[in-house]
N, C-alpha and C positions, 0 to 999 in steps of 0.2 A: 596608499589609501588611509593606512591607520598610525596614530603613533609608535613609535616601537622602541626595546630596550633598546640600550646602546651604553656600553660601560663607559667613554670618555667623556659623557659628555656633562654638561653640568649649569643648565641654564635654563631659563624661565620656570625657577623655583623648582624645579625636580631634577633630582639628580638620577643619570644613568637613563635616560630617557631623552630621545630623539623627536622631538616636536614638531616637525613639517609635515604628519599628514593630515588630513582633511578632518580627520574622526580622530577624537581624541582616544586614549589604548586602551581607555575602560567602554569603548561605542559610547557614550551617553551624550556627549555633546555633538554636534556636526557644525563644524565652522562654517563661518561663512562664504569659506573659499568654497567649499565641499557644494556649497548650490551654485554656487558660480560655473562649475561646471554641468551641473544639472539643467541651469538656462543655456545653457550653450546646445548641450547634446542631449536632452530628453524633449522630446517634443511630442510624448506619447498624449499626456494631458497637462491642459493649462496652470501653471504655478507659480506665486508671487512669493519672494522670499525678502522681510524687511531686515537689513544690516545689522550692525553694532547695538543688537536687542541688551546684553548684559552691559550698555554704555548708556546706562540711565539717567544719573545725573550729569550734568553738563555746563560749563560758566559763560559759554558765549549767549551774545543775544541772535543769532540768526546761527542754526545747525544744518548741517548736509544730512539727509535724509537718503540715505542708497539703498536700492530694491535692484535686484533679481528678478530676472522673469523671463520664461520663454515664448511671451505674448509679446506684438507689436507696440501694444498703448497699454500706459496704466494710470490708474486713475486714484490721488491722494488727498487720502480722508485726514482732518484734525480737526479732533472732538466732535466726531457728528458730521462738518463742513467739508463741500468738496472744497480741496487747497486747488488740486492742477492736474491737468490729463498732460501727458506727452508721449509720442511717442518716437520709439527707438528700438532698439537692438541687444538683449542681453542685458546692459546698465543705465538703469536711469537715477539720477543725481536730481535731487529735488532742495532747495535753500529754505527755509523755514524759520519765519521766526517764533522764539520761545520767550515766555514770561511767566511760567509757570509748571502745572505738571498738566500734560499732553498726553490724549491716547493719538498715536499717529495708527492709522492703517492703510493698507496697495492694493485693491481692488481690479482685477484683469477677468474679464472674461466667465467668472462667476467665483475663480480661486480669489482667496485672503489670505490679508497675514497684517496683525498687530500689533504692535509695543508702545511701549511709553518712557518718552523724558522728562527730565524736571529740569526748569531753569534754576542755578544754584549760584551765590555769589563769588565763590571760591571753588578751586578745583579738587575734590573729592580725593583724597591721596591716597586713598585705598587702592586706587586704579592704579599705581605706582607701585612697579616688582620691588624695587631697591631704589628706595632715593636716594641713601649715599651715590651708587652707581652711577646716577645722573653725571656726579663731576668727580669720579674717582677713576683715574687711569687704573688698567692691571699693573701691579706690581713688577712686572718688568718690561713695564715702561720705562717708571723711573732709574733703573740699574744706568750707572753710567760704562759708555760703552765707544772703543774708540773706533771711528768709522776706517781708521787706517787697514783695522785687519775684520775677519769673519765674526760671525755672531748668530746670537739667533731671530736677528733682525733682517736677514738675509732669505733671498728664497731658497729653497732647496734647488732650484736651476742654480741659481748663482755659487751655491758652496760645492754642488758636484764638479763645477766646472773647474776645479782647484783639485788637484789630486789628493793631496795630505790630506784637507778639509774633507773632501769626498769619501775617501776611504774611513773616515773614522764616522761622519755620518751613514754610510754605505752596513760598517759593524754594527752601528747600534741599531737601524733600521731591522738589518737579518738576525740579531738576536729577539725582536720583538716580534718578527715574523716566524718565531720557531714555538713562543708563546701562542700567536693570532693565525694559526697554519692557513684555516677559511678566508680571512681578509687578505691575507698577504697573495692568495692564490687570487683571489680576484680584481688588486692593482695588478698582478703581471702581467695579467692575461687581459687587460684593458688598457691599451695605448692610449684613449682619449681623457682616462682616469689618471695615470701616470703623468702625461702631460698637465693638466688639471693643477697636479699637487707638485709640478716642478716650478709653478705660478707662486704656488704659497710662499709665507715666510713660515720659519721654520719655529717659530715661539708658537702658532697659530697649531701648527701640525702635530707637536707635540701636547699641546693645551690637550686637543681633540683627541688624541692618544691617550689620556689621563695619566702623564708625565706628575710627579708632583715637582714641587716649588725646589727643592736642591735637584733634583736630578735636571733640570733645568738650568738652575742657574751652575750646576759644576760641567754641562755640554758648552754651554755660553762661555764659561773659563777656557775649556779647552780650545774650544773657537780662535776665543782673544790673543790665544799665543799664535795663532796662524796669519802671517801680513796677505795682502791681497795681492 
């Protein structure tokens, strides 16, 4: 439901916190996922919920307008004007064109909901976590690595399947599990989560583990001396 700590993790600008719930871990925001499922399963009273509200400025000339709703029709206001009634199920996608700054509003059944875009001629970078990141692989990406023997470009299925490789993945795994007693107890005792993470590659698993940059790259050495 809500964001929650999580030591490995290290991504969309905050470190140590796990980002996929609906509500962000201070409650104050409620995604847009979080009504998505509100139209689905609340059907106590009627509710329109309009999209991408903090995607204000905008550089195209025609925008997708997405509403929520757990009403059959809804009916889209811009500036005052009805735009378009449709109806549907749950999502309605509405094309809009912009030339300026717009109050949109979703009108159902007596519920509202309002925001506003502005047409802009350039795209707003602000809205941009990391634009390096755009065209910057992780750092080991670029490691050169010879596909002849293991790495940590390889799944964890793939390196258990190798005894040598396996057992030295297998040590390092139960020493982190003597640190993480709670996590390590919860892949054992989850076949479909164990499976899961015998999918991954193993650069991925350890990222997520909050491995730093040598301990990694001297696991990838170890690796390298093992052929396939």
């Amino acid at each position: 439901m809500f964001d929650f700590a999580a030591d490995g993790r290290d991504e969309g600008g905050k470190h140590g916190e796990n980002q996929k719930g609906l509500v962000t871990m201070d409650r104050k925001v409620f995604k847009d996922a979080f009504y998505l499922y509100k139209a689905a399963w609340n059907h106590a009273e009627p509710f329109v919920h309009l999209c991408g509200r903090r995607y204000v400025n905008r550089c195209e000339d025609k925008t997708e307008i997405k509403v929520y709703s757990n009403q059959s029709k809804v009916t889209l206001f811009v500036d005052g004007k009805e735009f378009e009634t449709q109806a549907n199920k749950t999502i309605f996608r509405f094309t809009v064109p912009i030339h300026g700054s717009h109050k949109i509003k979703a009108v159902s059944n007596g519920a509202s909901d309002e925001i506003q875009v502005v047409r802009v001629n350039e795209m707003d970078e602000s809205y941009l976590f990391n634009k390096a990141a755009v065209s910057v692989n992780n750092w080991f990406d670029a490691m050169e690595i010879d596909p002849t023997c293991f790495s940590i470009n390889d799944t964890l299925a793939q390196i258990r399947s190798n005894p040598q490789a396996g057992a030295i993945i297998d040590a390092m795994m139960a020493k982190g599990a003597s640190e993480r007693g709670d996590v390590a107890n919860a892949v054992k005792d989850n076949p479909a989560l164990q499976k899961m993470m015998g999918r991954m590659k193993l650069s991925s698993l350890l990222k997520q583990g909050g491995a730093d940059e040598e301990n990694i790259k001297q696991i990838n050495r170890i690796l390298q001396g093992i052929k396939k």
